[in-house]
C-alpha positions in Angstrom: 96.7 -96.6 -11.4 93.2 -95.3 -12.8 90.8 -97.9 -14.0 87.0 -97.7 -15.0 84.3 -98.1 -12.3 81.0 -97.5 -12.5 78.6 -94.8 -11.5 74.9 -94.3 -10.9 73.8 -97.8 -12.2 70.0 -98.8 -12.5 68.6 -101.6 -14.1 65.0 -103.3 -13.8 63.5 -106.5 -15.8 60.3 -105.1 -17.3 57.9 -107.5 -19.3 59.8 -106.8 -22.9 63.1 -107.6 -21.7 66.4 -105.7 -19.3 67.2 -102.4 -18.8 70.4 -100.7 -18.3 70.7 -97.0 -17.1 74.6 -96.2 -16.0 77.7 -93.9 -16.5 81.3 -95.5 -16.8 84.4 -92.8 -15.8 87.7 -93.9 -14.3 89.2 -93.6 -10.8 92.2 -94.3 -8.8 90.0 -96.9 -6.2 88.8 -100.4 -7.6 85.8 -100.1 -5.4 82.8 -100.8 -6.8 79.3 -98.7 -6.0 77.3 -101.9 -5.1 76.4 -101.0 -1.6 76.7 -96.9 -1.0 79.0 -96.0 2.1 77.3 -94.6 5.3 79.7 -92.0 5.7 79.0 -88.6 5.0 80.4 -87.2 1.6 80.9 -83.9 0.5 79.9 -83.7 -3.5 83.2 -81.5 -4.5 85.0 -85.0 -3.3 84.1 -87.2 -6.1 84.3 -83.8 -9.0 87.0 -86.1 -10.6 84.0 -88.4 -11.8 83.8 -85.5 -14.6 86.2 -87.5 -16.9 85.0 -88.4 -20.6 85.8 -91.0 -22.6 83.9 -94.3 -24.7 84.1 -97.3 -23.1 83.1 -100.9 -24.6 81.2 -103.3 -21.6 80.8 -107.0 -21.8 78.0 -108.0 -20.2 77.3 -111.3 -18.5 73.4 -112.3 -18.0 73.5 -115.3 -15.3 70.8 -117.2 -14.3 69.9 -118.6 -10.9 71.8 -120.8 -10.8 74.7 -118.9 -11.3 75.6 -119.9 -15.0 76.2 -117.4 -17.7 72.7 -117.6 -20.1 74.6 -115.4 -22.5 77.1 -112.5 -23.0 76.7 -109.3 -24.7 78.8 -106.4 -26.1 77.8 -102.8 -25.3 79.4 -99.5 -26.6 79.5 -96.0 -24.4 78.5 -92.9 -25.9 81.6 -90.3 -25.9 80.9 -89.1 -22.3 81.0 -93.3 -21.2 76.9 -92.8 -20.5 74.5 -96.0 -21.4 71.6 -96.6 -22.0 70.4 -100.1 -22.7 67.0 -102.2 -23.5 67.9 -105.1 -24.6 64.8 -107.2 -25.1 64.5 -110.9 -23.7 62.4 -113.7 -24.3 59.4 -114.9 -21.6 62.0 -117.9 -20.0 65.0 -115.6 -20.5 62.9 -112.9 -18.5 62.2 -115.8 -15.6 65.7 -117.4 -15.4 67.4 -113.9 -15.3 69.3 -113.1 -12.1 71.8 -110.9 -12.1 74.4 -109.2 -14.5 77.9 -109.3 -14.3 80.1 -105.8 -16.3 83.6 -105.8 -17.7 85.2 -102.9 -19.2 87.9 -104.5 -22.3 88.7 -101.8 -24.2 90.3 -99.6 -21.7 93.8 -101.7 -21.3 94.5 -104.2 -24.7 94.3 -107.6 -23.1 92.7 -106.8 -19.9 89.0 -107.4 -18.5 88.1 -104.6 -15.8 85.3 -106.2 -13.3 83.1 -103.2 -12.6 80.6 -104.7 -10.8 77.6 -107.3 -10.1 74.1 -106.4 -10.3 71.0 -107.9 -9.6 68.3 -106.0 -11.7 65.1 -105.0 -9.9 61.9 -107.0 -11.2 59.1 -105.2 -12.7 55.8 -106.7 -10.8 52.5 -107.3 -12.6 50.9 -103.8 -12.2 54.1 -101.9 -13.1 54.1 -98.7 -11.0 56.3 -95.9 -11.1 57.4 -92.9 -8.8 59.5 -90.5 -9.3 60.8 -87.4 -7.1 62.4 -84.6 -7.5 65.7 -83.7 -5.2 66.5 -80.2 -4.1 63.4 -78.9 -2.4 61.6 -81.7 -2.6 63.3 -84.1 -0.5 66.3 -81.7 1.0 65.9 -77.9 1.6 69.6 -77.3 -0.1 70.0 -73.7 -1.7 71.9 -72.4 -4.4 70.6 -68.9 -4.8 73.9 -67.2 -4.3 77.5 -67.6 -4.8 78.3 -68.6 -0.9 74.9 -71.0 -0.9 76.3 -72.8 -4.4 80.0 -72.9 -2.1 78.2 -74.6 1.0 76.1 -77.5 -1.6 79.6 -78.2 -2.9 81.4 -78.8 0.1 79.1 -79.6 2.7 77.9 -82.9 3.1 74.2 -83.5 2.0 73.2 -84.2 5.7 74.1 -80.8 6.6 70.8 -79.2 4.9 67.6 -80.1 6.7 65.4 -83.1 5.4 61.7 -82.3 3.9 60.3 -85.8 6.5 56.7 -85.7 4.6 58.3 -85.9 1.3 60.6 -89.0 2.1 57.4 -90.4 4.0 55.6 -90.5 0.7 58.6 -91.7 -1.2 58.4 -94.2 1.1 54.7 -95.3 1.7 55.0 -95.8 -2.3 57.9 -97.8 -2.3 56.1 -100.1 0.0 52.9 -100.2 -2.1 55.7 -101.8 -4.9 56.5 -98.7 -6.6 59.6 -98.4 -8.8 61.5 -95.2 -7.0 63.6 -92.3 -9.2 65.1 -89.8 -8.1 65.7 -86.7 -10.8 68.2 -84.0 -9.7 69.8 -80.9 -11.7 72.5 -81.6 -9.6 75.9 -82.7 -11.8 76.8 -86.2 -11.9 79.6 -86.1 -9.2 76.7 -85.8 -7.2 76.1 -89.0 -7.6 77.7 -90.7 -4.2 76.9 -88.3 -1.8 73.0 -88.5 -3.2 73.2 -92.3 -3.4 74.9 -91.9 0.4 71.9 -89.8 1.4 69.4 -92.2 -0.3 70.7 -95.3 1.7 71.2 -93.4 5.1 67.5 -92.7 4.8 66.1 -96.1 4.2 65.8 -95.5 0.1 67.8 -98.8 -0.9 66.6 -99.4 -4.3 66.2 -95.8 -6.0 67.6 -95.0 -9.8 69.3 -91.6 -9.5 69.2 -89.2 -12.8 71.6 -86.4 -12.7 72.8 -83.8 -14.9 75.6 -84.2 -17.2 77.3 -80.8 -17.0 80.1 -82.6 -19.5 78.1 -81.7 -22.4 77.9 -77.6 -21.8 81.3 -78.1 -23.6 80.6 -80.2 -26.7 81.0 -79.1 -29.7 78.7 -81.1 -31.3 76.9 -81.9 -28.2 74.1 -79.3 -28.0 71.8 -81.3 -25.8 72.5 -79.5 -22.8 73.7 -75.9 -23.4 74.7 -72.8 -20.7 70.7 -71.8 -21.0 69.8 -75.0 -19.2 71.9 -74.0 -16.1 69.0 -71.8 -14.8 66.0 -73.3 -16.8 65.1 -76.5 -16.1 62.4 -77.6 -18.6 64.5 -79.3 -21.4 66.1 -81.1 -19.1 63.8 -82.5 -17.1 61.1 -83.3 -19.6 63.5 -85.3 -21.3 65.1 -86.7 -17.8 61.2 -87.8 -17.2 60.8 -89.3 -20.9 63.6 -91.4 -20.3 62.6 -92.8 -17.4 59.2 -93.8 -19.0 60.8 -95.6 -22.5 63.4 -96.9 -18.9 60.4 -98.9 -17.5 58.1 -99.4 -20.4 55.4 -97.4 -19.8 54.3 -97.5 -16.2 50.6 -98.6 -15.4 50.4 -96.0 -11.9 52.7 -93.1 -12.4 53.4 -90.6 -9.3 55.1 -87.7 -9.9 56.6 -85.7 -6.9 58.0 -82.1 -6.8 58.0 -78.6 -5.4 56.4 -75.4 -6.2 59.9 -73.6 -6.0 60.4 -73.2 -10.1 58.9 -75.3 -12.5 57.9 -78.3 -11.8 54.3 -78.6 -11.6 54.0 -76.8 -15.4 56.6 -79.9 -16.5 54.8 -82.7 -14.9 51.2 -81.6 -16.1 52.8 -81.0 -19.7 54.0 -84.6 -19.2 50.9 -85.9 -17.9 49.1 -84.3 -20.7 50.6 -86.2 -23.3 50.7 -89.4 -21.5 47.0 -89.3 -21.0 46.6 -88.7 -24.8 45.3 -85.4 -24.4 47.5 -84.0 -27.3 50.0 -85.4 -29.8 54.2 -85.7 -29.6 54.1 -83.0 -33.3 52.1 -80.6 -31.1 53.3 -81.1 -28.3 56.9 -79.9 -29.5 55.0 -76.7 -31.3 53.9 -75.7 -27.6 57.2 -76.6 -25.9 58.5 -74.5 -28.7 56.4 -71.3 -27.2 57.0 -71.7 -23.1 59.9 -69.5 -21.4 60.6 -72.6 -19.7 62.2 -74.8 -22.2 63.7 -72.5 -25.0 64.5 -75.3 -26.8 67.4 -75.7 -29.3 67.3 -77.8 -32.7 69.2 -80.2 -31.5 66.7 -80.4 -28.1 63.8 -80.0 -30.1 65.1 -83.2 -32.4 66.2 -85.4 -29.1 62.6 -84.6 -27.3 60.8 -85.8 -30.3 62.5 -88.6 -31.1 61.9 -89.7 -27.3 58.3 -88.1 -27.6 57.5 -90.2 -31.1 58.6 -93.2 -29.2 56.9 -93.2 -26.2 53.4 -92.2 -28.5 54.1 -95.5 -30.6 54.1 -97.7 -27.5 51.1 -95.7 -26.1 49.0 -96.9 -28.7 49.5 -100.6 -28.1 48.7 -100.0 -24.3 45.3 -101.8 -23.3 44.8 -99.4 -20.4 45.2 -95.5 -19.9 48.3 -94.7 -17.3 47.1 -93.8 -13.9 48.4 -90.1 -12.9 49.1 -88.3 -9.7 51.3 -85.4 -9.1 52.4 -84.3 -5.6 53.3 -80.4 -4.9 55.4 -79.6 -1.7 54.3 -76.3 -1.2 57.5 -74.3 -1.0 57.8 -70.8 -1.0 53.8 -70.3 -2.1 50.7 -71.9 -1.1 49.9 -72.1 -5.1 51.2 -73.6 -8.6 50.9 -72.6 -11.9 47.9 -74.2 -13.8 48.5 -75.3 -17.0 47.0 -73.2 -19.5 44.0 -73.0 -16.7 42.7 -76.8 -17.7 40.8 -77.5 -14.4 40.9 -81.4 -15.5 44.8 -81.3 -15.0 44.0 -79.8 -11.5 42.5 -82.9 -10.6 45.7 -85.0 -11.3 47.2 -82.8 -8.1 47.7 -82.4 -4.8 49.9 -80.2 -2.8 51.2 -81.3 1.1 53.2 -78.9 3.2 56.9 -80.2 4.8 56.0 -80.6 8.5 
């Protein structure tokens, strides 16, 4: 019999209150993803995670001493994706433990247990990293048919490991960095990344994936067949919602490759975060770069994150401390934005070995 589980989950306690990052999908197993298996998995073995459907969650908030402090109700969108922040008061913030999930719309009458969680804890000076996946911390390959074949049915470990990138990843996770991990992979990805992740000592890491489900919405034109090869819509947004995720990191380290485009995406990012230009103009430019070719509906979902994020940027006391980190791939160079020398020194590039 399938029942819901629960995919991908992430959720930190910042200072306005909990958030909730997760997908909800059904399977034949009742095996939660608390803990990630060591074993190795292939991604085509978990391709069944693809399913759609809405899905209403009760959640639990407990405190330490294991009592219930209150319990919520919390819809899906279409595809079962949430995205929660739900804000909390100071003592709620302190007492705050752990979550418990229940799916109850799924079966009339019945309460699905999909899993505890214990959210991570945003410190003080709330500090964020967040690395890229393919070439940055594996050398997989999907530049032909027989390449894309192999990613799909070979286990992650098969592809060699980029060992400076996961030093850095984690030297920053012991100086109390938040880690993310942002992939273009599809979400059935999921496992065999959070697999990888825990294999290499990465216990605590939100992973963003892809949601290929929506290249065949109709009235879903967030992510369209365009984005398969371009990455820039995607990712900005990917990045934006990890920011309005933690609530506007104080240290922000972004880590990627030179392989496409992800130095042009982090220093457009960092160039709005630092205040350098507005969310209106920003969209005007993103409007004019072959790397986004940006839809109306994209164009309306990155402002409405960008307009967002500006608001809370104004009420921040201090500026956001940048860094971006360039594996150099395939070049020993990146693409400056629109030649601004100041952006170049927000960046440093490191080779793999």
């Amino acid at each position: 019999m399938k029942r819901p589980i629960i995919i991908n989950f992430f959720s930190i306690i910042t200072g306005k209150g909990l958030s909730i990052s997760a997908f909800v999908s059904k399977a034949k197993n009742c095996v939660s993803n608390d803990i990630p298996s060591e074993s190795t998995t292939a991604p085509i073995e978990s391709y069944r995670q693809l399913g759609s459907n809405k899905y209403i969650l009760k959640i639990n908030f407990i405190d330490k001493k294991g009592e219930i402090l209150k319990k919520k109700v919390f819809e899906t969108d279409s595809l079962g994706n949430i995205y929660i922040k739900y804000p909390l008061k100071e003592n709620e913030r302190s007492s705050l433990n752990a979550i418990e999930i229940y799916e109850i719309s799924y079966s009339s009458g019945i309460e699905f247990y999909l899993g505890s969680f214990i959210p991570i804890k945003s410190e003080a000076e709330n500090k964020v990293i967040i690395c890229d996946f393919d070439k940055t911390l594996v050398d997989t390959k999907y530049s032909n048919t027989l390449e894309v074949f192999n990613s799909l049915t070979k286990p992650i470990t098969d592809f060699p490991k980029v060992i400076r990138s996961i030093e850095i990843l984690k030297e920053h996770i012991v100086d109390k960095y938040h880690p993310f991990i942002l992939s273009a992979s599809p979400l059935f990805y999921s496992d065999a990344i959070s697999n990888w992740l825990y294999q290499n000592a990465i216990y605590t890491a939100g992973v963003f994936l892809k949601d290929f489900r929506k290249l065949f919405s109709v009235l879903d034109k967030e992510l369209t067949f365009k984005d398969l090869s371009g990455q820039g819509s995607y990712k900005l947004g990917q990045l934006l919602s990890i920011i309005d995720l933690t609530d506007l990191p104080d240290e922000l380290v972004l880590v990627g490759d030179n392989f496409e485009s992800d130095p042009i995406i982090y220093q457009i990012l960092a160039k709005f975060l630092m205040g350098d230009i507005s969310a209106s103009m920003l969209l005007k430019d993103l409007k004019n770069r072959p790397e986004f070719k940006l839809n109306k509906k994209q164009q309306s979902i990155l402002l409405n994150k960008l307009f967002r994020i500006e608001d809370n940027l104004k009420r921040k006391e201090k500026p956001i401390k940048i860094k971006i980190l360039i594996r150099k791939y395939d070049k020993d160079t990146y693409e400056l934005l629109d030649n601004d020398t100041h952006m170049e020194k927000l960046i440093e590039t490191y080779s793999a070995n």
